[in-house]
C-alpha positions as CSV (number, residue, x, y, z in Angstrom):
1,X,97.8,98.7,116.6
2,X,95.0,99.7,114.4
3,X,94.3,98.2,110.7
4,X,93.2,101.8,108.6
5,X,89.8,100.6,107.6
6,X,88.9,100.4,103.9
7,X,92.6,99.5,103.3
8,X,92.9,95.8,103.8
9,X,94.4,93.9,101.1
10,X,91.8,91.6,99.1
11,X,92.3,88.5,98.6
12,X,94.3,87.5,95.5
13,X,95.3,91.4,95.2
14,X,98.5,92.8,96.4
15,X,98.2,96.5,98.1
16,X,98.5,99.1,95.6
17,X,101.6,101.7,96.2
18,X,99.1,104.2,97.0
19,X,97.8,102.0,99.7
20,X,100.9,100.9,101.0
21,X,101.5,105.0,101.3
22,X,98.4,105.6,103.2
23,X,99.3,102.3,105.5
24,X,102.4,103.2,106.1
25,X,102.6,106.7,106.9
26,X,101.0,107.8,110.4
27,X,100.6,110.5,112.2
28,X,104.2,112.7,113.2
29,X,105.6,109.9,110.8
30,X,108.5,110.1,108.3
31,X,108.9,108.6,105.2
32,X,111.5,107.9,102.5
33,X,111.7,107.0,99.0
34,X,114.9,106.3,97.1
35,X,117.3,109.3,98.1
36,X,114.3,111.4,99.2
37,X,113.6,111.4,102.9
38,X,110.4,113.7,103.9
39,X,111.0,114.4,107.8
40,X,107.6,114.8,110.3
41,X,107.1,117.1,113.1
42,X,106.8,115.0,116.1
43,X,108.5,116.3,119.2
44,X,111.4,113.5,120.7
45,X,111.6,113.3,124.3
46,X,114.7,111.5,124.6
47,X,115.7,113.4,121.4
48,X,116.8,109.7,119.6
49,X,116.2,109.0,116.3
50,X,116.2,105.7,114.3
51,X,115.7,104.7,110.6
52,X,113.5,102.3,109.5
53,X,114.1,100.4,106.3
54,X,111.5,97.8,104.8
55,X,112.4,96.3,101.7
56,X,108.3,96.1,100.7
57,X,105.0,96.2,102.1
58,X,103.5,93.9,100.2
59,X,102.1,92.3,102.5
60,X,99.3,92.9,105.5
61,X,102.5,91.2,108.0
62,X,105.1,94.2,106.7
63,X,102.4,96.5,107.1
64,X,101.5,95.3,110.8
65,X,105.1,95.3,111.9
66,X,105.8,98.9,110.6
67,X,103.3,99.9,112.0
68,X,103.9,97.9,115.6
69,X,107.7,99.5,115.1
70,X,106.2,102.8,115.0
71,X,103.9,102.7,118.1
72,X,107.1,101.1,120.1
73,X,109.2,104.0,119.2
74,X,107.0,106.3,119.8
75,X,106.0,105.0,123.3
76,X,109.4,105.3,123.8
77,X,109.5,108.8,123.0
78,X,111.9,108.4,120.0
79,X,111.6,110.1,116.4
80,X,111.4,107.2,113.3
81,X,112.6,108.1,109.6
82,X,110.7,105.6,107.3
83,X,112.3,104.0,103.8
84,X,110.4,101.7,101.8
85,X,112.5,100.1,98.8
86,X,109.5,98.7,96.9
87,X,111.7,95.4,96.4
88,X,115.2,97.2,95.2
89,X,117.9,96.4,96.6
90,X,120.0,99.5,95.7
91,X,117.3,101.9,96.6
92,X,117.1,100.5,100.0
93,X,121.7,101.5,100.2
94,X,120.5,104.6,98.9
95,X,118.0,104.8,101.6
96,X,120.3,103.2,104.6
97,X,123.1,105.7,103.7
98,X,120.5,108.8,103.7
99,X,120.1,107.0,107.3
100,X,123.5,107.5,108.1
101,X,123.8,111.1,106.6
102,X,121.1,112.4,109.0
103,X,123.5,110.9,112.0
104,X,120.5,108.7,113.1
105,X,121.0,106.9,116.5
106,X,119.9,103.5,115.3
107,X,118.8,101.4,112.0
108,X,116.4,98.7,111.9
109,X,116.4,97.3,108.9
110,X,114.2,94.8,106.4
111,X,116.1,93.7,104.0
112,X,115.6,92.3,100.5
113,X,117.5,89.7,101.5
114,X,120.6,88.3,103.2
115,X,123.3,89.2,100.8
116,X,122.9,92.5,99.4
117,X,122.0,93.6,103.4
118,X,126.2,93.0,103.8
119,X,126.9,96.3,102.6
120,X,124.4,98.2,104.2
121,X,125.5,97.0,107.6
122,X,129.3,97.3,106.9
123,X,128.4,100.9,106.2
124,X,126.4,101.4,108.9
125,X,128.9,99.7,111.3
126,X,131.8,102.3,110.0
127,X,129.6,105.1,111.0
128,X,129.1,103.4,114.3
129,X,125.2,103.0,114.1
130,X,123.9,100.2,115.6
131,X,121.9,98.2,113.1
132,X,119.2,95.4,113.7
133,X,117.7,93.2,110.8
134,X,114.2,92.8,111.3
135,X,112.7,89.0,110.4
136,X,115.4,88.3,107.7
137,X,119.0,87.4,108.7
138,X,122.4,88.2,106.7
139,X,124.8,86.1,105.1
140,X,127.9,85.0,107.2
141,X,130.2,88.0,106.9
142,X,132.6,90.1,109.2
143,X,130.1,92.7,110.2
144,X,128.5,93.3,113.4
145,X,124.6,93.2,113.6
146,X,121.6,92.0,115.6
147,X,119.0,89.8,113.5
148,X,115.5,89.4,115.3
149,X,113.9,87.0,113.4
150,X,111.4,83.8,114.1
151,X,112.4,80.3,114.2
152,X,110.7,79.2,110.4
153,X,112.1,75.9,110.8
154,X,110.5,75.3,114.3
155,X,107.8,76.8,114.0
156,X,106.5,75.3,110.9
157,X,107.7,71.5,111.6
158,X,105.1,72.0,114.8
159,X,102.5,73.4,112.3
160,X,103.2,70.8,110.3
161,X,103.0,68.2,112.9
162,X,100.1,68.8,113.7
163,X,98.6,68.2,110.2
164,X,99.8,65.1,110.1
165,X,98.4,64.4,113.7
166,X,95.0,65.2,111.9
167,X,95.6,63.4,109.1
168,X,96.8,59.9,110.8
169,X,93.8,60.4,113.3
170,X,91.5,60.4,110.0
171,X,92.5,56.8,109.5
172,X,92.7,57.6,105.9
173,X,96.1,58.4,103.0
174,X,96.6,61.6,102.0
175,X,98.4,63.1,99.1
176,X,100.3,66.8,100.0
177,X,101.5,69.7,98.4
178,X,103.7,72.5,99.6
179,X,103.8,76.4,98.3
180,X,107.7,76.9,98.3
181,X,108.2,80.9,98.9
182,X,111.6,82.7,97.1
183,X,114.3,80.2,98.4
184,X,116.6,83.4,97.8
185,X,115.0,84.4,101.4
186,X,116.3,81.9,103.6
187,X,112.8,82.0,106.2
188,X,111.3,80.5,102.7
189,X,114.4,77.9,103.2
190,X,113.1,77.0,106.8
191,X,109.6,76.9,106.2
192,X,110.4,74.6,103.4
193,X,112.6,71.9,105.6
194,X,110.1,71.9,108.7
195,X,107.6,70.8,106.1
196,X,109.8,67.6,104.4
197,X,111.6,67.0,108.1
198,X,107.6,66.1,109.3
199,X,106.4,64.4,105.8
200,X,109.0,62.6,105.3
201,X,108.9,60.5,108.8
202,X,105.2,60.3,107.7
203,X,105.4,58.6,104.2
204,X,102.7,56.0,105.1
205,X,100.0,58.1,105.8
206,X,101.3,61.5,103.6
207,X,102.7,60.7,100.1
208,X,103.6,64.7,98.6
209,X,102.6,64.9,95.2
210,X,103.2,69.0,94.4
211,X,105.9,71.3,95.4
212,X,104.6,74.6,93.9
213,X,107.9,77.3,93.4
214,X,105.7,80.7,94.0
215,X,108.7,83.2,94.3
216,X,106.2,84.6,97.1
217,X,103.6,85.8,94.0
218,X,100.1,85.1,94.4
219,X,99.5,84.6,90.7
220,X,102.1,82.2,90.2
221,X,101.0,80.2,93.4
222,X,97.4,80.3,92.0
223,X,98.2,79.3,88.6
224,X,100.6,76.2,90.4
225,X,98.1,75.0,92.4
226,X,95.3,75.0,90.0
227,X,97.8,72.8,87.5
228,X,98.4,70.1,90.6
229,X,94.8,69.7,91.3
230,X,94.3,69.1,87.9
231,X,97.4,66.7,88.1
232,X,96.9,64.8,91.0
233,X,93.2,65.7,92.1
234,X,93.1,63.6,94.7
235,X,95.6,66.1,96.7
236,X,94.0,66.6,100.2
237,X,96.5,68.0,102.4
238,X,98.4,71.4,101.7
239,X,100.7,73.9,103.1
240,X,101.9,77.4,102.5
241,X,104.9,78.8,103.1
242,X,103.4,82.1,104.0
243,X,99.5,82.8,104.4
244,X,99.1,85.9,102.3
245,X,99.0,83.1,99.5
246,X,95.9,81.6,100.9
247,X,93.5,83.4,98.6
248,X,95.2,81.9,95.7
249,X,95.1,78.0,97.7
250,X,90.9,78.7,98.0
251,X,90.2,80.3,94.8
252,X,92.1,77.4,93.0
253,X,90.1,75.0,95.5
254,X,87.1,76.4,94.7
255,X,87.2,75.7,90.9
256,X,87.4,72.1,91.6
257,X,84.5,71.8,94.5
258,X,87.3,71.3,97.1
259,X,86.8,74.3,99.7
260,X,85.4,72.1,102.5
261,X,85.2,72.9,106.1
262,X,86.5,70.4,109.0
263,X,84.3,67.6,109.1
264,X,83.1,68.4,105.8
265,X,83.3,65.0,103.2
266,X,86.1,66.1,100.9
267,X,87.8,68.6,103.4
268,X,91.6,69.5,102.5
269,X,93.8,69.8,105.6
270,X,95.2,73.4,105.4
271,X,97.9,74.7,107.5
272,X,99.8,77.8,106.8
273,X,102.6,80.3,108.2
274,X,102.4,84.0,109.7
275,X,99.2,85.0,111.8
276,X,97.6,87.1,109.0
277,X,93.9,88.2,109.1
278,X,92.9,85.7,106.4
279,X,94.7,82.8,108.1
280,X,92.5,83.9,111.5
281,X,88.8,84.5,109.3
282,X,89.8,80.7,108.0
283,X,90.5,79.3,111.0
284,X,87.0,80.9,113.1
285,X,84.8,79.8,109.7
286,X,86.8,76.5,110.5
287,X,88.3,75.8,107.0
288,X,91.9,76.2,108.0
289,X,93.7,73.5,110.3
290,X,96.1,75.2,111.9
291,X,98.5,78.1,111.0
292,X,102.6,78.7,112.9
293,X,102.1,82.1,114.0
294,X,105.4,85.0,114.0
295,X,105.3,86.9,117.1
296,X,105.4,90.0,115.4
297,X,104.8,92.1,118.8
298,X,107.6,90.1,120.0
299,X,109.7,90.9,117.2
300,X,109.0,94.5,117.1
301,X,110.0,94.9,121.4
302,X,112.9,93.6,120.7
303,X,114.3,95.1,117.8
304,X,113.9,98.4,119.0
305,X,115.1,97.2,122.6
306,X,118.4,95.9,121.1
307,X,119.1,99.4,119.4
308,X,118.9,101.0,122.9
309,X,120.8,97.9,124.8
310,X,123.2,98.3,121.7
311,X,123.7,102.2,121.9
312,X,123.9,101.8,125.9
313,X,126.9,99.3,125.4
314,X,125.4,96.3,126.6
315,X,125.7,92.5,125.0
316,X,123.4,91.6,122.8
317,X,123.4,88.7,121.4
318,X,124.0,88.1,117.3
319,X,120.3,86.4,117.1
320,X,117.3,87.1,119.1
321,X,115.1,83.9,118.4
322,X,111.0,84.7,118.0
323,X,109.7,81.0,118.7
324,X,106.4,81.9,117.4
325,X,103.2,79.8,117.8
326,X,100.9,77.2,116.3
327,X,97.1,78.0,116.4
328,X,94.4,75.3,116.0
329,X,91.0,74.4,116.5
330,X,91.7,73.4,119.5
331,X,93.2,76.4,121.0
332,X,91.7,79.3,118.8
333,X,90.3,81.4,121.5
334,X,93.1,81.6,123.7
335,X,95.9,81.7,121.3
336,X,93.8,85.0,119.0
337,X,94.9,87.2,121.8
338,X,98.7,86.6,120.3
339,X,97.5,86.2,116.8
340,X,98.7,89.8,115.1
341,X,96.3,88.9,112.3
342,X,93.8,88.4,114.7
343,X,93.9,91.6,116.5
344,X,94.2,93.1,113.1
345,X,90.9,92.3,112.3
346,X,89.3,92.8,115.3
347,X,90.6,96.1,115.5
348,X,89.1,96.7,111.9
349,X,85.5,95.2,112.9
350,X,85.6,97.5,115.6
């Protein structure tokens, strides 16, 4: 997987539609808007093809994975029809039944989020097309579908952990804050308990003085953070639900003199969750603690593995668990070779 250079999202900017475009769409690929699907030329050697639906690419991890999808599909020799929703819900059933017109052999699916998904895969389950949710599971319901998704609890209570490891090792108190993604998503939901399941067996070293509701917006996270530091300025230890939101964290840190490194007098613990590129160029310039990592690779295999297994009759099970990661300064250069964000920018250094 290759990052298209001169396209990487800046920090505190979200990518532009006409990025996402260029991002999105590679070579032989398909893509669809609202009703509209354009189809590309590529041959099919097993002469499958399967829809893929994102709710956004907002983001450099939907970007990565669609992109990962792609490449694993095309290894395969199978033909992918892309849909973007850009964050609607009914454009993406408008999409997912365009899907289902063109008789596709499979859907993998992004969704908005776990209940207006239901419909999609009841409609997909009547046409008898087997459908996988990619990183976001549905609500409890009667219909049949495959969720590959990572483990947010887990993997952020071990992120998390090991903050606290650093921060009882210091000898010193800290006061926390916590960026709370859209707790309409339910991997905001996770990240959000793994963090207060670790804090709170922690109370005498880590008292948490901010819990900053971002809706997964970088303004509103920047603007939240900036009004704790002014609040309780001596905050020293922070997490974010998702590190796309880490350009707000440092810009709002930098205003008050508190972007230090490790080992720095007035360092803030930082630890964060996905793998992104900026998580990976904070933790080599050593100003980020440690970051859970989403094994995106992982989850891309195996979603399009479980539409073949699915479409071949086998059992698959309801929930195919990523257990992601936890990369630290202490095992940064092994654990970048499973860092997506890592290899993202590496790829884009050259």
């Amino acid at each position: 997987m290759t990052e298209k250079k001169g396209l990487a999202r800046k920090p505190g900017r979200n990518l532009s539609r006409r990025e996402m475009l260029k991002l999105a769409v590679g070579v032989g690929g398909t893509l669809a808007f609202g009703g509209g699907i354009l189809t590309g030329c590529g041959r099919r050697k097993n002469g499958l093809t399967v829809g893929v639906a994102f709710e956004t690419l907002q983001t450099e991890y939907w970007v990565a994975s669609i992109e990962t999808i792609r490449a694993e599909l095309k290894k395969r020799g199978i033909e992918m029809l892309e849909a973007i929703a850009d964050g609607d819900a009914n454009r993406q059933f408008e999409q997912i039944r365009n899907f289902i017109a063109r008789q596709v052999d499979g859907i993998i699916i992004a969704p908005k989020d776990k209940h207006t998904v239901i419909p999609m895969i009841r409609a997909a389950n009547r046409a008898k097309i087997p459908i996988v949710l990619y990183n976001r599971p549905p609500a409890e319901s009667d219909t049949k579908s495959v969720t590959v998704v990572a483990d947010n609890y887990a993997i952020t209570k071990a992120t998390v952990e090991y903050m606290a490891e650093q921060a009882k090792a210091s000898g010193k108190k800290y006061e926390g804050m916590i960026l709370i993604g859209d707790l309409g998503d339910i991997n905001a939901i996770g990240r959000r308990d793994g963090f207060d399941d670790v804090v709170k067996n922690c109370s005498d070293t880590i008292r948490v003085m901010a819990r900053i509701p971002t809706e997964w917006d970088p303004e509103k996270a920047q603007s939240g953070v900036t009004n704790a530091l002014q609040a309780y300025p001596g905050i020293n230890f922070i997490f974010t639900s998702s590190d796309f939101l880490f350009p707000s964290i440092v810009a709002a840190l930098k205003t008050v003199d508190k972007y230090k490194k490790i080992g720095e007098e007035g360092h803030v613990i930082l630890g964060g969750f996905d793998g992104d590129a900026t998580a990976y160029q904070m933790l080599v310039h050593r100003y980020l603690d440690a970051d859970g990592v989403q094994d995106m690779y992982f989850e891309c295999s195996e979603s399009v593995q479980a539409i073949l297994d699915l479409r071949a009759g086998k059992e698959v099970p309801e929930q195919i668990l990523d257990k992601g990661f936890v990369i630290h300064q202490g095992n940064l250069r092994e654990a970048s070779r499973r860092m997506w964000g890592a290899q993202l920018k590496k790829s884009s250094t050259g």
